[in-house]
C-alpha positions as CSV (number, residue, x, y, z in Angstrom):
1,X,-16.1,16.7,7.6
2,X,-15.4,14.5,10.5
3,X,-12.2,12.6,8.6
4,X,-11.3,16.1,6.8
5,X,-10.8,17.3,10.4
6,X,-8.8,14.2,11.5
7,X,-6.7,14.3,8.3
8,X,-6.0,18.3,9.5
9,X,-5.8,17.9,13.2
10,X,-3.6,14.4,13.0
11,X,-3.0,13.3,9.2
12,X,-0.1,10.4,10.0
13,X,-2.5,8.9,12.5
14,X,-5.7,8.7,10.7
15,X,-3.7,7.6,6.9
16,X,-2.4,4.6,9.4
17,X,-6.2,3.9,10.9
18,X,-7.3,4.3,7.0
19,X,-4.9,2.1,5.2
20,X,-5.3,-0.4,8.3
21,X,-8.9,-0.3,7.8
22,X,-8.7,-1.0,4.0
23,X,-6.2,-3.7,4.4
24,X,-8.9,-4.9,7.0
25,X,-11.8,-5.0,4.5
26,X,-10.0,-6.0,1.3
27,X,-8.2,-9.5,3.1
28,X,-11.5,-10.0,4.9
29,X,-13.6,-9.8,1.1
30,X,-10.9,-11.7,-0.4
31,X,-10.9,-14.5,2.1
32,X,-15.3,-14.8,1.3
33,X,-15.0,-14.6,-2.1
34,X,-11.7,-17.3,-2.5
35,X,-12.7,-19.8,0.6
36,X,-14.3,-22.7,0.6
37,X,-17.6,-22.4,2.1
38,X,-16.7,-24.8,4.8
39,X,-13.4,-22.5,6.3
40,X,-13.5,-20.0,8.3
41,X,-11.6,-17.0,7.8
42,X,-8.3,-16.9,9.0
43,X,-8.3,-13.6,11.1
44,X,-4.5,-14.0,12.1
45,X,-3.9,-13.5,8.5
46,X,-6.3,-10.4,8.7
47,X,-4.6,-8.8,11.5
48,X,-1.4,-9.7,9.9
49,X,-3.0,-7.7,7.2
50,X,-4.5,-4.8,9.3
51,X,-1.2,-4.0,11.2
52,X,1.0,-4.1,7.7
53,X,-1.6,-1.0,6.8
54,X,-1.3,0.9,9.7
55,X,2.8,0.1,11.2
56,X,3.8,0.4,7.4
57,X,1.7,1.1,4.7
58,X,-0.4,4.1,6.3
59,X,2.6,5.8,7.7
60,X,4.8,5.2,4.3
61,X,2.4,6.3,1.5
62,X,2.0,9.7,3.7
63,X,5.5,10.6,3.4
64,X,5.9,9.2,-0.2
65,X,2.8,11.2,-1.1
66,X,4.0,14.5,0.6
67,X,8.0,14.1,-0.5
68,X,6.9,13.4,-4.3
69,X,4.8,16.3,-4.2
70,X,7.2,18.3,-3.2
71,X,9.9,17.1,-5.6
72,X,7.4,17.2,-8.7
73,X,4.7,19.9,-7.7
74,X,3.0,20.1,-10.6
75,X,-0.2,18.0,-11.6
76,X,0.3,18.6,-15.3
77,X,0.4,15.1,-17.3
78,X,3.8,15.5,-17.9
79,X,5.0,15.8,-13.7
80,X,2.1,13.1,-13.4
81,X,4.0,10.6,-15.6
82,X,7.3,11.3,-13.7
83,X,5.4,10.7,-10.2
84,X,4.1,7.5,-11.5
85,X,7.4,6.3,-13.0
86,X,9.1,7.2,-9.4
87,X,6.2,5.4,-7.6
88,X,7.0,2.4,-10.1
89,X,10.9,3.0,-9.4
90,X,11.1,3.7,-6.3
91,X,8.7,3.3,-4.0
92,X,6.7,0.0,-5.7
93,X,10.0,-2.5,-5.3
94,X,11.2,-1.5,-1.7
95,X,7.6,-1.3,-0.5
96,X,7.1,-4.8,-2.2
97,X,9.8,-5.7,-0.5
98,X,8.8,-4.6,2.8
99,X,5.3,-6.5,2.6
100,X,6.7,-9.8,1.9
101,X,9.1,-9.9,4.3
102,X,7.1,-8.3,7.0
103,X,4.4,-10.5,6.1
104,X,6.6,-14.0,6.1
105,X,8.6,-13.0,9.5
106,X,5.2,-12.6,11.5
107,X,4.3,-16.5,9.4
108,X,7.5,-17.7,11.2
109,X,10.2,-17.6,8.2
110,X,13.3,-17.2,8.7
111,X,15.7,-14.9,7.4
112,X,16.9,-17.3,4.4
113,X,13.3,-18.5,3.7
114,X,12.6,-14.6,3.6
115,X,15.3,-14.0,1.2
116,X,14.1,-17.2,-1.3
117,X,10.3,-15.7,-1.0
118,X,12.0,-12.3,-2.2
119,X,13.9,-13.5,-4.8
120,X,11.2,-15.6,-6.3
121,X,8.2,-13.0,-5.6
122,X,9.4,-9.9,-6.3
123,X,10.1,-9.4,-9.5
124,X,6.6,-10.9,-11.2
125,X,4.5,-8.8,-8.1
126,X,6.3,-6.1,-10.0
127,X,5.9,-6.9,-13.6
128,X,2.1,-7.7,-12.0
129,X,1.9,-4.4,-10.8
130,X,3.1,-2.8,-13.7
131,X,-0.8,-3.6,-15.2
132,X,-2.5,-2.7,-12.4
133,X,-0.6,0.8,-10.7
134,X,0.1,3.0,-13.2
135,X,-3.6,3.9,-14.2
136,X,-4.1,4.3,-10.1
137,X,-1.4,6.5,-10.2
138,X,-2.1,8.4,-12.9
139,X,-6.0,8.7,-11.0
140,X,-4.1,9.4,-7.8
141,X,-1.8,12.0,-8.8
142,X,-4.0,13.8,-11.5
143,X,-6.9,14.3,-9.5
144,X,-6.5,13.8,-5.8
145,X,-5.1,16.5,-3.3
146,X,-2.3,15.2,-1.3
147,X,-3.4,15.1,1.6
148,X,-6.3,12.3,0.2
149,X,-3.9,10.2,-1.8
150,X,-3.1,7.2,1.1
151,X,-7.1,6.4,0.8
152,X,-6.8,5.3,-3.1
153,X,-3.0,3.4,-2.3
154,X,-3.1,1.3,0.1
């Protein structure tokens, strides 16, 4: 009831503090389950991480998920399979594109090293993403009211 409220009363806000939150958790288990046991997390890399969620992913998925809604209302299979292929389209490459160049600037690349990490990254994170997204969208758009959608994306 409490994040219902908060969704109501401030919904860009909280989807930020939520996909920072997830972003949070999921580098923090990935960092335990792929370290060494002698390293220590790297918690620059987790706030790296954390702030991606909530400056861009939070704030972006909120809009997407309200402006795709709007352009495909329905949540018939068919207007569920065009909402995925935009998300795929669309929103999947420039967000992509966003997250490794937000992520490399804050490492210290520079603008050439940003564009080489783009043009060798991109395109298998997508064809990567290609096995992963679709069935989360399909989830995501079938089944989930809009204004819950940035808590399954992030």
């Amino acid at each position: 009831a409490w994040y219902l409220g908060s969704i109501e009363a401030r919904p860009l806000l909280t989807k930020s503090i939520t996909a920072a939150t997830i972003y949070t958790v999921a580098d923090l288990t990935s960092q335990m389950i792929t370290l060494p046991p002698e390293e220590s997390l790297d918690l620059i890399r987790t706030l790296r991480m954390a702030s991606y969620g909530m400056l861009f992913s939070g704030p972006s998925l909120h809009y997407w998920f309200n402006f795709i809604s709007k352009v495909v209302p329905k949540k018939d299979v068919v207007s569920t399979f065009k909402k995925m292929f935009l998300g795929q389209a669309v929103y999947g490459p420039i967000i992509n594109c966003i997250f490794f160049s937000y992520n490399a600037g804050l490492q210290g690349e520079t603008i050439p090293e940003i564009i080489a990490r783009l043009k060798r990254d991109i395109i298998p994170t997508i064809k990567s993403g290609l096995i992963y997204w679709p069935l989360c969208d399909f989830i995501t758009f079938k089944f989930i009211p809009v204004h819950l959608q940035v808590m399954l994306s992030p």
